[in-house]
C-alpha positions in Angstrom: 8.9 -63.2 -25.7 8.4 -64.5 -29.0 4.7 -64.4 -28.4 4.6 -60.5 -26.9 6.4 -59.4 -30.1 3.5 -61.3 -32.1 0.5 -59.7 -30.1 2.4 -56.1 -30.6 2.1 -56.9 -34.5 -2.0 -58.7 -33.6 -2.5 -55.1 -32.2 -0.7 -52.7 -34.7 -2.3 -54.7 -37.3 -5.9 -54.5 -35.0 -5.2 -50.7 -35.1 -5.1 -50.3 -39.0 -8.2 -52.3 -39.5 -10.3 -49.7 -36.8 -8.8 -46.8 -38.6 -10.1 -47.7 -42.0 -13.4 -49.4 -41.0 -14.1 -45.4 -39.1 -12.8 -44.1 -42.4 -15.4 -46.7 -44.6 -18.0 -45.8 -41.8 -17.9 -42.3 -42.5 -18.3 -42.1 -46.6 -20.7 -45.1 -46.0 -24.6 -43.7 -46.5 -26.5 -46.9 -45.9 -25.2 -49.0 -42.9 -26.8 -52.7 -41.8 -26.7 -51.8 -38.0 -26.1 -48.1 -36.6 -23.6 -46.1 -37.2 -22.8 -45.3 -33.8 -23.4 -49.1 -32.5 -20.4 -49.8 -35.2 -18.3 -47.2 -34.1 -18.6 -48.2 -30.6 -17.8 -52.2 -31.1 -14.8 -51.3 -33.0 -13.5 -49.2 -30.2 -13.9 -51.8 -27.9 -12.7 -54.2 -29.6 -9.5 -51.8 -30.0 -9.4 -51.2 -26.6 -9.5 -55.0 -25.5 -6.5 -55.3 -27.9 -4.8 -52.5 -26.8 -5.5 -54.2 -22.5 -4.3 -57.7 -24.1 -0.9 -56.2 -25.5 -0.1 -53.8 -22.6 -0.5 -57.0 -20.4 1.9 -59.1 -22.7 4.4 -55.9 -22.9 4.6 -56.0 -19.1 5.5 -59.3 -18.4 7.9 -59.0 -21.1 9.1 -55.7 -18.7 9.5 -57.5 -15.7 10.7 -60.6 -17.3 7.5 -63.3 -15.8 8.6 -66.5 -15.9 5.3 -68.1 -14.6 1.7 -67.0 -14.2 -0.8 -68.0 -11.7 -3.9 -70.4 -12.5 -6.3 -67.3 -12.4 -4.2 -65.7 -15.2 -4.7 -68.5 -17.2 -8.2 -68.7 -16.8 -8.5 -65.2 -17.8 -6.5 -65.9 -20.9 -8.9 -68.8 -21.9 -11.8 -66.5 -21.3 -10.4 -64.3 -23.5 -9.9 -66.6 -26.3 -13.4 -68.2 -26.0 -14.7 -64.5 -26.6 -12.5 -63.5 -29.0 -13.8 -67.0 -30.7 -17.7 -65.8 -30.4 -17.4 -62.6 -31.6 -15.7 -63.9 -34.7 -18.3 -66.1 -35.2 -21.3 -63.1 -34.6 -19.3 -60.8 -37.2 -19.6 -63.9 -39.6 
């Protein structure tokens, strides 16, 4: 449980950062890469947040003990994304 209350804060802190890089996007002239193509990564990237938090608030909800191996996988996948992307913003 310890770990859903941490991804709530991952994502409340996740949903700060969006809000002020739209608010830096929109008194910045000059951008490196589109404006648009900015806008639109950090509202995926919110929304993937937002998916990875709802997903840890529900099995807090219905109390999961256990997940199945696909779950897992999925979570790993995740990660190893979340890793790459980190990197790319670099």
């Amino acid at each position: 449980w310890d770990t859903a209350l941490q991804i709530k804060q991952i994502e409340n802190e996740c949903d700060a950062l969006t809000h002020n890089l739209i608010q830096r996007l929109n008194r910045t002239f000059v951008t490196p890469i589109d404006r648009e193509d900015i806008h639109e990564l950090a509202k995926s990237l919110d929304d993937v947040m937002d998916a990875i938090d709802a997903s840890a608030t529900l099995i807090k909800v219905y109390k999961i003990d256990s997940v199945r191996f696909g779950v897992r996988e999925l979570a790993q996948t995740i990660t190893a994304s979340t890793r790459q992307v980190r990197l790319a913003l670099d």
